[in-house]
C-alpha positions, 0 to 999 in steps of 0.5 A: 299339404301335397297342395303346398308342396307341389306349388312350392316346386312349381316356383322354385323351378319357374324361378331358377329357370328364368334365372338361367334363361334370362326371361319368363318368355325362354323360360316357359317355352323350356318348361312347356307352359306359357309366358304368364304361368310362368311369371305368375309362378314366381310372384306368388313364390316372391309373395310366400317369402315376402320378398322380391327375388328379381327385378323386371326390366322390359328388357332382362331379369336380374337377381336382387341381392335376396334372390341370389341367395336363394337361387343358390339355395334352390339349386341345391335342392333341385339337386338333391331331387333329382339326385334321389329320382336318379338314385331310385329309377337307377336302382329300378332300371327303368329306362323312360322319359324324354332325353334331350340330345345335341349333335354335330350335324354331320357327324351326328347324322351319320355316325350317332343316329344309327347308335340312337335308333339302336337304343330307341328300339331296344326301350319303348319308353325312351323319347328323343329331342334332338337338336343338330349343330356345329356350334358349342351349346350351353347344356344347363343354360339350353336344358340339354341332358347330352351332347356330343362334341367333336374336338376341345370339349370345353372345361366345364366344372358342370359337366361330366364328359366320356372320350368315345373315339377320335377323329382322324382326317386325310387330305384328300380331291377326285382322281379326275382333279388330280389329274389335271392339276398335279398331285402335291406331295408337300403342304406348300404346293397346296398354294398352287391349288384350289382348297376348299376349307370348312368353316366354323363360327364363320372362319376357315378351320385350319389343317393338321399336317405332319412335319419332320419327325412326325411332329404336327402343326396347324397349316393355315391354307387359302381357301378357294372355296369355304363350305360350312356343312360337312357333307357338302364339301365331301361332295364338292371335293367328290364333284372335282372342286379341289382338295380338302382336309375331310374326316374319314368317317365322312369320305370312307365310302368315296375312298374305299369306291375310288370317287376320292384319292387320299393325296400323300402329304401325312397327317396326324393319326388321331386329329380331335376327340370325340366326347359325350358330355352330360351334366353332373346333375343328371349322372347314372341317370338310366335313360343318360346311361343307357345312351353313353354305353351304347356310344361308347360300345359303338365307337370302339377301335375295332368298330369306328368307321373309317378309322 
């Protein structure tokens, strides 16, 4: 019996993860067993049934009519498992097993990993994959149980999120620049400058800047120079390339040495969110738990840096 039982889970899960991956290939390398255990796992589950739950293109998987069903079903029961192994390691406290965490690079570097080497420390048994990007992942179709996101974290009905701060940003170049190029005090007279943009999915992002009455808008500005990683372009504003739009959790130290001026064209006090997001599915999970407590506790006022 505990034969059958543990085959019948072995397919239903190589099942429902070529479903969300879209083939055996994505699926075996997220369970961590071959491409033909995988495609094997689900003929021997389509011969138990006696149907075909998918059909194989050299090219994608695709559902049968069959296999919608019950794919809907499988994830129902999934649920309710990893519901009752929640409930049960939540009620026994035992932080353990592997916790899959995706980061923005940056950000997740330097704010989030000293967080994460806190926890780690603090449970033995606890095990980190983590993942840095700036682009939005997919948490069920990639297999992350937790995500951090700097700004819009998306309406996701599948996810439960936590706000653990918020992110300001100051505009900001070297004395040296400033010197020689004039310090501008309206956003306009930063078209005589040379601005240096982040880019995300490829484009320049645009600044935030406050206007009369405090109310704030979006300033598209015409960037010198376009840099798509965080810390390189407080770099290059530190080395005198221009001015930029920088999070102060990102220049604190250089403002607070001098190697960066804040240039005094207000901008907004709190310029995006920062959310933890996780799916419902993996909800008071211990090892989930204890990582969210610790970033919320992290991230309060009185502790985020450079806020």
């Amino acid at each position: 019996m505990s034969l059958n039982i543990h085959s019948h889970l072995q397919g239903i899960s190589a099942f429902v993860h070529a479903v969300e991956t879209g083939s055996f290939t994505a699926a075996a390398a997220r369970m961590g067993v071959s491409k033909s255990a995988t495609g094997k796992s689900v003929a021997r589950l389509e011969e138990r049934l006696g149907v075909r739950l998918l059909d194989r293109t050299t090219r994608s998987l695709n559902l049968t009519v069959e296999g919608q069903a019950y794919y809907q079903s499988c994830l129902k029961v999934l649920e309710e498992l990893n519901a009752a192994e929640t409930l049960l390691a939540s009620q026994t406290r035992a932080v353990s097993g592997t916790l899959r965490i995706n980061l923005p690079i940056s950000f997740g570097r330097l704010c989030v990993m000293p967080v994460l080497t806190k926890v780690a420390d603090g449970n033995p048994d606890l095990n980190f994959d983590i993942s840095f990007t700036d682009r939005q992942v997919d948490l069920v179709e990639e297999g992350i149980d937790l995500v951090v996101r700097l700004g819009d974290p998306g309406d996701h009905a599948s996810l439960i999120g936590r706000r653990i701060g918020v992110q300001r940003s100051i505009i900001c170049a070297a004395p040296a620049y400033l010197d020689r190029r004039g310090r501008p005090a309206s956003a306009e007279e930063l078209g005589g400058h040379d601005c240096l943009a982040f880019a995300k999915d490829g484009r320049p992002l645009p600044w935030a800047v406050c206007g009369p009455g405090g109310t704030v808008r979006p300033f598209v500005i015409q960037p010198r120079h376009t840099i798509s990683h965080g810390e390189a372009l407080r770099d290059a504003t530190v080395n005198g390339l221009g001015v930029a739009y920088l999070s102060t959790w990102l220049a604190v130290d250089e403002l607070r040495c001098g190697r960066l001026e804040v240039v005094p064209i207000p901008t907004p006090t709190q310029d995006a969110p920062i959310t933890v997001l996780w799916p419902r599915s993996r909800d008071l999970a211990p090892k989930v738990r204890v990582v969210v407590d610790a970033l919320v506790e992290a991230f309060k006022p009185t502790h985020l840096i450079g806020s």
